[in-house]
Each structure stands twice: as C-alpha cells, then as structure tokens.
N, C-alpha and C positions, 0 to 999 in steps of 0.2 A: 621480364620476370615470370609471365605467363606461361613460358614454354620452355621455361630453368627444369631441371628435375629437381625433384624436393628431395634434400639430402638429411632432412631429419626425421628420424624413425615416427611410426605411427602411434606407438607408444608414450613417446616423448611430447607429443604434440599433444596428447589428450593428456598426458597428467599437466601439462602448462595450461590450454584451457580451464582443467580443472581447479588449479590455484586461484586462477584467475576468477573464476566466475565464483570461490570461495569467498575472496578479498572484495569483489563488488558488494556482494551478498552482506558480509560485516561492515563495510561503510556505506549500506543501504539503511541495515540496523539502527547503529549507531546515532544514524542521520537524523533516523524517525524519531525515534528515544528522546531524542531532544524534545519533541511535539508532545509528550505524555503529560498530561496534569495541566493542559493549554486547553482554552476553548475555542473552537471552529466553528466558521458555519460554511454550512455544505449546501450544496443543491442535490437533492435526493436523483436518483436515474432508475431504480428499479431493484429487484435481487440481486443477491450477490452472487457470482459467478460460481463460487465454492460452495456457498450452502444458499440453498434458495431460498430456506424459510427465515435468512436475512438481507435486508438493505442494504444496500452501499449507494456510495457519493458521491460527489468530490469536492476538494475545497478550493477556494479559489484560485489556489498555487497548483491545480491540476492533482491532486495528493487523492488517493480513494482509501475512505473511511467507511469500513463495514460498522453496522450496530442492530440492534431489536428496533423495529416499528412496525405499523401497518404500511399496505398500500393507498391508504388516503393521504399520505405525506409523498407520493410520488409526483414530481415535478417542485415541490417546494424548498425553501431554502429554511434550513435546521439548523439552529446552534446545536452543538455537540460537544462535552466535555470528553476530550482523549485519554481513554485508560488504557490502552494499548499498543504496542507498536510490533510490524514485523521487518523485514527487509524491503517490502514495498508495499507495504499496506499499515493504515490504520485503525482502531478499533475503537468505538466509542461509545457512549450515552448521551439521550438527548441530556440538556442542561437544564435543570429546572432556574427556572428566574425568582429573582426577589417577589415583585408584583404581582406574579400567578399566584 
C-alpha cells in the first residue's frame, strides 16, 4: 500500500480529517460533561500550559483539570469540584469541606 499512488484528491483527504477530528472533539466534550458538578482529586503538576497564571493536574483517570491556586499546592493532592468541561480538559475549584 506504501508505493500504491494515492487516488484521492488532497482536498478530499483534508475535509475527512477534518470531520473526523470534528467528531472526536464532540465526543471529547460530551464525555467531559459528564464530569461537571463531580468531585475530583487531583495531583497538582505546575501551570497550565495555556494560561500560566493557572494550575493544572490530573485526576486519577489521567484526566487534566485546570483551576485558580498558588504554587504551594504544587506536588499535592486537591479535591476539586468540576465546574467545567472542554474536549480534553477540565476546569475547576478547589472544594471547600464540611470540617474546614
């Protein structure tokens, strides 16, 4: 198949990747959505890749949860109530507890 000539146009091939990484993207969503109004806990990692002046995590399903904190919660493990979701990312608040 390597040394086949590719008989569909260049055009064709990019609006089907493009379906395609549409359709992941919405059952990324979706998937997340489910998580919203759930509590997590996370192991803090550092800044978030997108905005530095926030945290990100990850949960124990591997799942990365950006929110507001300092860097003295970095290496720690954070409950997090989830108030947001996007296609592959979460977004949250820490969770205040009863006994605090």
């Amino acid at each position: 198949a390597a040394v086949m000539p590719n008989p569909v146009p260049q055009e064709v091939i990019e609006e089907r990747h493009g379906r395609l990484l549409d359709l992941v993207n919405e059952i990324g969503k979706r998937k997340y959505r489910r998580c919203v109004g759930r509590r997590a806990q996370i192991l803090v990692e550092g800044p978030s890749r997108k905005n530095p002046a926030r945290l990100e995590g990850r949960t124990r399903t591997n799942r990365i949860v950006v929110f507001e904190g300092s860097e003295r919660h970095l290496g720690q493990l954070l409950d997090l109530n989830i108030a947001g979701a996007g296609a592959f990312t979460l977004y949250g608040a820490p969770a205040i507890l009863n006994d605090e």
